[in-house]
Backbone as JSON, one array per atom type, in Angstrom:
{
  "sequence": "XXXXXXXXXXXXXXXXXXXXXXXXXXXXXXXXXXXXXXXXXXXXXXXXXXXXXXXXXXXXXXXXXXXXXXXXXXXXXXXXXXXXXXXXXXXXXXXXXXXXXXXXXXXXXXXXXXXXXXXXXXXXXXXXXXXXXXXXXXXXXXXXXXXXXXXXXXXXXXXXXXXXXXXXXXXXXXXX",
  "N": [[121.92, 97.62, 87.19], [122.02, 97.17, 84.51], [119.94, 96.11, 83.8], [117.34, 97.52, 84.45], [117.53, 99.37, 82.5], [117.14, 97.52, 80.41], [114.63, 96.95, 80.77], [113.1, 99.32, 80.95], [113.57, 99.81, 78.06], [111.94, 97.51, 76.71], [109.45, 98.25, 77.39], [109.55, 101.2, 76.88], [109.66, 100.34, 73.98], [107.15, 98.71, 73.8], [105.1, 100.35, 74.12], [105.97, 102.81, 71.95], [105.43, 101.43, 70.05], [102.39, 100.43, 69.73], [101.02, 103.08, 70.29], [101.6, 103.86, 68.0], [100.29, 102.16, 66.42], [97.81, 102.87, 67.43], [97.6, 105.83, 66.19], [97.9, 104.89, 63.74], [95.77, 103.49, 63.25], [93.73, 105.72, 64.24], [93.96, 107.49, 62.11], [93.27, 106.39, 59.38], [90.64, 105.18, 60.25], [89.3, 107.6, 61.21], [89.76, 109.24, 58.52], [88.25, 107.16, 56.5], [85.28, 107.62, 57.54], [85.24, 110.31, 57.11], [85.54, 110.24, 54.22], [83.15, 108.38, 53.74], [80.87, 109.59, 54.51], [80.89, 112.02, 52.75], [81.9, 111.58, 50.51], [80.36, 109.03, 49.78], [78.28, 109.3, 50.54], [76.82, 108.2, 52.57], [77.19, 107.45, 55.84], [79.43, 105.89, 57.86], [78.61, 103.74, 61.01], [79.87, 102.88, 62.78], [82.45, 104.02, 62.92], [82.79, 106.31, 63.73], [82.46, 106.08, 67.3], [84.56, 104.01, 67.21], [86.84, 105.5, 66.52], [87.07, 107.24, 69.01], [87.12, 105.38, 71.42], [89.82, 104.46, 70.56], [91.09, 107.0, 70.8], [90.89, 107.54, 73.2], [92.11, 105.54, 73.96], [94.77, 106.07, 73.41], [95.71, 108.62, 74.22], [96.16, 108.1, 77.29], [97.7, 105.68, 76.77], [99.67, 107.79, 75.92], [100.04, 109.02, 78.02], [101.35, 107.3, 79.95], [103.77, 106.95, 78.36], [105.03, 109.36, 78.61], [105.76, 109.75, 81.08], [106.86, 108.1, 81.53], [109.58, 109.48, 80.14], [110.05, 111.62, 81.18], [108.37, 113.89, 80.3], [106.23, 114.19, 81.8], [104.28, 116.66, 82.91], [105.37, 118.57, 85.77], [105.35, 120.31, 89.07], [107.72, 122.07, 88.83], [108.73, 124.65, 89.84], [109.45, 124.71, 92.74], [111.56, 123.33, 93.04], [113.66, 124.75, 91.46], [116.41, 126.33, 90.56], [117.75, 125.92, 92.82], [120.0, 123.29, 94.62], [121.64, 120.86, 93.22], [121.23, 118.32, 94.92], [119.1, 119.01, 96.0], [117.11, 118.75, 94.09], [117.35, 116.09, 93.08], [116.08, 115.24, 94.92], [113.29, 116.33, 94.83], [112.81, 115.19, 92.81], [112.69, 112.63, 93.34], [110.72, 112.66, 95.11], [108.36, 113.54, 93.26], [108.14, 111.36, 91.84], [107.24, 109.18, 93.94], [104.93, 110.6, 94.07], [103.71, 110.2, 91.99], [103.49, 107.4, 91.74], [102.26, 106.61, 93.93], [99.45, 107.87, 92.96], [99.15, 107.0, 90.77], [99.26, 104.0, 91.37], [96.78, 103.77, 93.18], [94.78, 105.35, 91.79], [94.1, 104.64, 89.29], [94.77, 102.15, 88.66], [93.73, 100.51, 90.99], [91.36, 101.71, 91.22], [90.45, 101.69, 88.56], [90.4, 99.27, 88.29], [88.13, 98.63, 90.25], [86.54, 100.37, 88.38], [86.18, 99.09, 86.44], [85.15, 96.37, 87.48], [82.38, 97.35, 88.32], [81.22, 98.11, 85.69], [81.87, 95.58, 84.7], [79.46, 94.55, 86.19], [76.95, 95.86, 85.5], [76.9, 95.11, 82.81], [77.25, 96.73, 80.63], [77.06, 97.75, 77.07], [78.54, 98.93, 74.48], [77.41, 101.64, 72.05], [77.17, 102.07, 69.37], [78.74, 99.85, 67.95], [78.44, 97.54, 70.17], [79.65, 96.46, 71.85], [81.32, 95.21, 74.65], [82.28, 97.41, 77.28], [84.16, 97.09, 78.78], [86.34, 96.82, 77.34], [86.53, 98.99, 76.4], [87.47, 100.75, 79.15], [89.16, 99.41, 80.36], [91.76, 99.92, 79.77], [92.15, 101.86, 81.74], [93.51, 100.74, 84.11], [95.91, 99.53, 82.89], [97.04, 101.63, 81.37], [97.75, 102.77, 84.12], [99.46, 100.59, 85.21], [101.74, 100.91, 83.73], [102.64, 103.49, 84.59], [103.45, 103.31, 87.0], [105.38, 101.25, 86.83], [107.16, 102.83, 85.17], [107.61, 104.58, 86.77], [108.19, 103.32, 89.32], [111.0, 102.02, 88.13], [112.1, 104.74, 88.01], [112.74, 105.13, 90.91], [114.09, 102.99, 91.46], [116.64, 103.45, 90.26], [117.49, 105.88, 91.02], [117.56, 105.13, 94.08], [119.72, 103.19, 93.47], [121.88, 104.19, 92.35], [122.73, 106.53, 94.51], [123.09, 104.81, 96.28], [124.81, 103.17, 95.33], [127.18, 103.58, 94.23], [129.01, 106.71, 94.79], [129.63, 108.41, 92.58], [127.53, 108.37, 90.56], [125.25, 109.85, 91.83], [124.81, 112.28, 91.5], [123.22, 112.38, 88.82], [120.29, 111.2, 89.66], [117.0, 111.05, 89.65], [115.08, 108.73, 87.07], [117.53, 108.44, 85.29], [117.98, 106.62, 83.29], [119.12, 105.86, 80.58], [121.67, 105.87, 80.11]],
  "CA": [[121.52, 98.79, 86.45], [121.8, 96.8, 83.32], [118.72, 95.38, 83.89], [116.72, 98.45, 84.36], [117.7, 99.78, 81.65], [116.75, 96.9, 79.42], [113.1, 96.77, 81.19], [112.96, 100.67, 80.53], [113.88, 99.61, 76.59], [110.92, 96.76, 76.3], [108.44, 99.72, 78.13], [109.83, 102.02, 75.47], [109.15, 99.98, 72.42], [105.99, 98.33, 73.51], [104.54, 101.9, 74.04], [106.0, 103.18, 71.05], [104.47, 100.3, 68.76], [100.9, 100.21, 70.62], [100.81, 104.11, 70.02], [101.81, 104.1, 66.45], [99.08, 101.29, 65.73], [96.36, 103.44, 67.28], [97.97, 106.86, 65.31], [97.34, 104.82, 62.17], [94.33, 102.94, 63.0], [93.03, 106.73, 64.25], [93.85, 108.24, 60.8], [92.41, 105.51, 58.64], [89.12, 105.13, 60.89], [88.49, 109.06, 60.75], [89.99, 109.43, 57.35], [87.1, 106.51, 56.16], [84.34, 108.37, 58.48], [85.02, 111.55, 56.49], [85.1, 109.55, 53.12], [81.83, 107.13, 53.81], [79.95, 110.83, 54.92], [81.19, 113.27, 52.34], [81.84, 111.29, 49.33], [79.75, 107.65, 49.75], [76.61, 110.05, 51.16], [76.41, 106.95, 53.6], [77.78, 107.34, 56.69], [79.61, 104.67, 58.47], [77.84, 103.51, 61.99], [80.41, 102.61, 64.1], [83.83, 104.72, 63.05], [82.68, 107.53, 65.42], [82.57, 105.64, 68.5], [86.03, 103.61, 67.19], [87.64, 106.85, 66.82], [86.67, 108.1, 70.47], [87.99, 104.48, 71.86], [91.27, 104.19, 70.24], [91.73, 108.25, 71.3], [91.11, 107.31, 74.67], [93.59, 104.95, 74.62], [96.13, 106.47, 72.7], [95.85, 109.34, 75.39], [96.6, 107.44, 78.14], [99.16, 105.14, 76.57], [100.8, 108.31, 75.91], [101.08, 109.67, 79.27], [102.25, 106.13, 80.32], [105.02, 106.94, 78.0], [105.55, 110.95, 79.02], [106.2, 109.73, 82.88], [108.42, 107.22, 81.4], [110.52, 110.05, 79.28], [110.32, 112.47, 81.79], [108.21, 114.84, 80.24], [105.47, 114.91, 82.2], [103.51, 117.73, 84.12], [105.34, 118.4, 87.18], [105.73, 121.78, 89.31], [108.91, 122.36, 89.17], [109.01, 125.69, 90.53], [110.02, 124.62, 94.06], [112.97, 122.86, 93.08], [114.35, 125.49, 90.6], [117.35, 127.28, 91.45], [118.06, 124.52, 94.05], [121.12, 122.47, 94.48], [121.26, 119.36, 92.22], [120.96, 117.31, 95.78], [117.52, 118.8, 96.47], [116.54, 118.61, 92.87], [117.51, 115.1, 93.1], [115.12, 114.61, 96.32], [112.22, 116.32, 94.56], [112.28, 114.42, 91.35], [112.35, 111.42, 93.98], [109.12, 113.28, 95.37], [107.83, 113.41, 92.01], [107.89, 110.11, 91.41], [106.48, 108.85, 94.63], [103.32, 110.88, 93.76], [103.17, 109.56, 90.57], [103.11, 105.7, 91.8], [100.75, 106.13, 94.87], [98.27, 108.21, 92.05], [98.76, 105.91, 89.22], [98.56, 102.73, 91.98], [95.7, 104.2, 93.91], [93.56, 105.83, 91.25], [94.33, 104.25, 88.0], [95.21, 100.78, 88.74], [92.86, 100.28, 92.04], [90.08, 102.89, 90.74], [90.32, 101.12, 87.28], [89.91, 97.44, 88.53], [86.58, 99.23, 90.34], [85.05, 100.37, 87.46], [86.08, 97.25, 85.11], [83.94, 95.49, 87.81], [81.28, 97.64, 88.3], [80.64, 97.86, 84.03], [81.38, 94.3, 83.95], [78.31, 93.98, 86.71], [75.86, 96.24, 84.8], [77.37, 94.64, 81.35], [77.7, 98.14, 79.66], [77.95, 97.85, 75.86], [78.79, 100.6, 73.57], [75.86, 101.99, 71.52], [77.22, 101.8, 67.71], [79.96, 98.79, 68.13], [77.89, 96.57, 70.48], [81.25, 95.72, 72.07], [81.61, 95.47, 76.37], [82.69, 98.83, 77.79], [85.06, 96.4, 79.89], [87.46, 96.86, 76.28], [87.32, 100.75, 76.8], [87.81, 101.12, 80.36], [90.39, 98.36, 80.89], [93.14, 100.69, 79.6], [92.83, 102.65, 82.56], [94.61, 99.81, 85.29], [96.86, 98.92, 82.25], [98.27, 102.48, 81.51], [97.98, 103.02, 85.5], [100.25, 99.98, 85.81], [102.7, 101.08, 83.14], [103.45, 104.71, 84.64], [103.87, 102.58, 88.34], [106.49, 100.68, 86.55], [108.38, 103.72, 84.82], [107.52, 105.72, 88.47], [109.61, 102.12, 90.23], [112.35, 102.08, 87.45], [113.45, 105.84, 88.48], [112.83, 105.39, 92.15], [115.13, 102.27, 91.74], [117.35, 104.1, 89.5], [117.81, 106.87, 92.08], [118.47, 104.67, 95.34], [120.75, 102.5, 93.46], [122.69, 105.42, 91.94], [122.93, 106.99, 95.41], [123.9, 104.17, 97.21], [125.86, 102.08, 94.85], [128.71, 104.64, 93.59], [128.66, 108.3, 95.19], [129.94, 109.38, 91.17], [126.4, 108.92, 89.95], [124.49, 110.06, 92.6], [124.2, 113.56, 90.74], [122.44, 111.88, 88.17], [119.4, 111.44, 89.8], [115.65, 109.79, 89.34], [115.26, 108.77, 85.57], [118.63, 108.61, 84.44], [118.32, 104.95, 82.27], [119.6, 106.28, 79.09], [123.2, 106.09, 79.65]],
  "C": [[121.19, 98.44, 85.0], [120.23, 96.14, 82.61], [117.6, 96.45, 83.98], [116.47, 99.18, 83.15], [116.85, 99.32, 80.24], [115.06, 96.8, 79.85], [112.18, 98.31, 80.8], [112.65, 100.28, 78.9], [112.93, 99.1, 76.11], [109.85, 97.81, 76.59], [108.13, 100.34, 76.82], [109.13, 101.83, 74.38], [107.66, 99.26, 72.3], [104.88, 99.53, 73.41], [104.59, 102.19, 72.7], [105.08, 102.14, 69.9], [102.98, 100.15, 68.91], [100.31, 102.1, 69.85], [100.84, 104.64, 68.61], [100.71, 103.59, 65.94], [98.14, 102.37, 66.36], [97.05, 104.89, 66.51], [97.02, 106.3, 64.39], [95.99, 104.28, 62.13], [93.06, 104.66, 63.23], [92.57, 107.75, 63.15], [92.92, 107.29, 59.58], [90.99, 105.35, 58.97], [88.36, 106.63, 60.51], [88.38, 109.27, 59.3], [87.81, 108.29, 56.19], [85.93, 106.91, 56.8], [84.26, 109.31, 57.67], [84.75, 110.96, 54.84], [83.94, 108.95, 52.84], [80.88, 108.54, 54.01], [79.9, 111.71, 53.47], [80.74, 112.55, 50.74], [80.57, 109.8, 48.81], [78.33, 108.22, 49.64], [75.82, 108.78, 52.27], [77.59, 106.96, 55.06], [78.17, 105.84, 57.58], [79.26, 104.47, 60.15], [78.97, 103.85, 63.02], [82.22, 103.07, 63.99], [83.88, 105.73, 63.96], [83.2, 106.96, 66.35], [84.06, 104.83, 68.4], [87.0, 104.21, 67.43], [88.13, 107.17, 68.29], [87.23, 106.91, 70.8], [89.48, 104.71, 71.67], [91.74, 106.02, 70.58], [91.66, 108.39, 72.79], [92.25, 106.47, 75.3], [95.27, 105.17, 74.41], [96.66, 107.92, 73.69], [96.52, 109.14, 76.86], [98.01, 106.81, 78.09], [100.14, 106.44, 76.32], [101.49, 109.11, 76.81], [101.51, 109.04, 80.03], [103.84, 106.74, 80.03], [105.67, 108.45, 78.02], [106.06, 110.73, 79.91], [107.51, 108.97, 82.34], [109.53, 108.2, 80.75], [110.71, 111.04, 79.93], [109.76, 114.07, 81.7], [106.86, 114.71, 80.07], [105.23, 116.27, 82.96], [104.4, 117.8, 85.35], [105.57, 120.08, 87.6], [106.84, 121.76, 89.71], [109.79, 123.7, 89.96], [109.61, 125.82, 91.58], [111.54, 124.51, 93.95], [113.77, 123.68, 91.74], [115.27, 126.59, 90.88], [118.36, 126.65, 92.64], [119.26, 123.99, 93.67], [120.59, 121.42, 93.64], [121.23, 118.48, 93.7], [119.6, 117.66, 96.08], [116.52, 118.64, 94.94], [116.15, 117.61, 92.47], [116.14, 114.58, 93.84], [113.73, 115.11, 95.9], [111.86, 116.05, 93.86], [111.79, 113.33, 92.29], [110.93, 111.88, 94.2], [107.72, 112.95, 94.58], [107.64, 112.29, 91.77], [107.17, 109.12, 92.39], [105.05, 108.79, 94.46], [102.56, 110.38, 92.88], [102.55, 107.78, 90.64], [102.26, 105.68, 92.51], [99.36, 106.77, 93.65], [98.31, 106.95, 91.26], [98.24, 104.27, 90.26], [97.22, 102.9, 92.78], [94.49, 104.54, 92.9], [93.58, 104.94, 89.78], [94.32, 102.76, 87.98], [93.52, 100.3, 89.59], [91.32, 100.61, 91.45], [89.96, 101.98, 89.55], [89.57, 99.82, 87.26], [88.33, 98.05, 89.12], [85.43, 99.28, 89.38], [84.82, 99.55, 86.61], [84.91, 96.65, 85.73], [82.54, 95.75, 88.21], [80.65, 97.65, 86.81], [80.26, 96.72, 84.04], [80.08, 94.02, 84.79], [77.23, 94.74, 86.4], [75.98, 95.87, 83.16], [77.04, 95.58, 80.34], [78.02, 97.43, 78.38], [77.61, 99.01, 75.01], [77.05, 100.82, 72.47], [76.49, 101.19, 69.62], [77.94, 100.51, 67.73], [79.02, 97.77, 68.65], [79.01, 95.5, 71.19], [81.33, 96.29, 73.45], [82.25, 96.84, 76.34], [84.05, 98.42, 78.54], [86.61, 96.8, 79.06], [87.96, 98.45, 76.6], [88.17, 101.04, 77.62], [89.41, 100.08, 81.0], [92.02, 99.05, 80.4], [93.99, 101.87, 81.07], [94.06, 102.14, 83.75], [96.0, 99.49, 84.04], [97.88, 100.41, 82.25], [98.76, 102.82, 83.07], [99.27, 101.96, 86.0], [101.69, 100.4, 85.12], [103.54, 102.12, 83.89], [104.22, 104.36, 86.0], [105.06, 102.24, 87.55], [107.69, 101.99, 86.0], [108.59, 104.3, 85.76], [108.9, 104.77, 89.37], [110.7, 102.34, 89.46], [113.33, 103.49, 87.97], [113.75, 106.0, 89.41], [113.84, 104.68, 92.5], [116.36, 102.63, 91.33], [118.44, 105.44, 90.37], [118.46, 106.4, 93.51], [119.78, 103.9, 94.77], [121.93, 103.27, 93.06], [123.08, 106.26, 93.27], [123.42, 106.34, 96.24], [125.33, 103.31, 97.07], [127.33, 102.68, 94.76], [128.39, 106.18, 93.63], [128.6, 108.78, 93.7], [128.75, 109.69, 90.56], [125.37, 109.28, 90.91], [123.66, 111.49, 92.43], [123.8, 113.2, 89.48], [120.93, 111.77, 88.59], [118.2, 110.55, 89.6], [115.59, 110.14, 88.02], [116.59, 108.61, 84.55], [118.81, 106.74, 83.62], [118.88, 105.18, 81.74], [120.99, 105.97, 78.96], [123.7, 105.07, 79.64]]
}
């Protein structure tokens, strides 16, 4: 369990640090976009299209790191009201869906279109920079949310099988 935990922790902080750098690189890029337009009377070429990159990926990386914290999207409606043993069994649910999507469409689907760009060699209009840089976030965050999706699925059988006491704990419980 100790080990989960600590793989959860590296997840955590490489997210958090990845997401902070595009924050600031997003504020500085726009911030200089609105400065080079307003005040320069020269607009800068290629901060637009930087912008729109690094918000594509900062999007993504951050619903990498929502699945991992538990506060993504899910319908919880079913399982509300419910015993904590079926609550248990539809977070498991939850997290199933989340790994065959993220490994099926994100990961799989991703490697697709990396290699269909890279075989029409797509490059951006203002930048002049492969499309392969854009799009390649999608298999990367797709592999991240797989990994936080495995950590609670493992988290959940081993908690259920190892020691009945935490077994009402549930999928997701690293933290403790």
């Amino acid at each position: 369990m100790r080990i989960l935990r600590w793989i959860e922790r590296v997840l955590d902080t490489l997210l958090q640090t990845a997401i902070l750098g595009l924050v600031t690189g997003l504020i500085v890029t726009v911030s200089w976009q609105v400065f080079s337009r307003y005040i320069l009377n020269k607009p800068s070429t290629s901060t637009d299209e930087l912008a729109r990159f690094m918000l594509v990926w900062l999007v993504l990386l951050g619903a990498a790191y929502c699945v991992g914290k538990k506060s993504h999207l899910a319908i919880d409606l079913l399982s509300m009201g419910s015993s904590i043993k079926i609550r248990q069994w539809f977070n498991l649910y939850v997290d199933l869906m989340i790994l065959g999507f993220t490994l099926f469409v994100m990961v799989y689907g991703g490697f697709r279109l990396l290699a269909s760009i890279a075989s029409s060699n797509g490059i951006s209009p203002a930048m002049q920079m492969p499309l392969e840089y854009l799009f390649m976030i999608l298999p990367v965050s797709g592999l991240l949310m797989a990994a936080y999706s495995t950590l609670s699925i493992m988290t959940f059988l081993i908690t259920r099988f190892e020691k009945p006491g935490l077994a009402s704990q549930g999928p997701g419980t690293l933290r403790d």
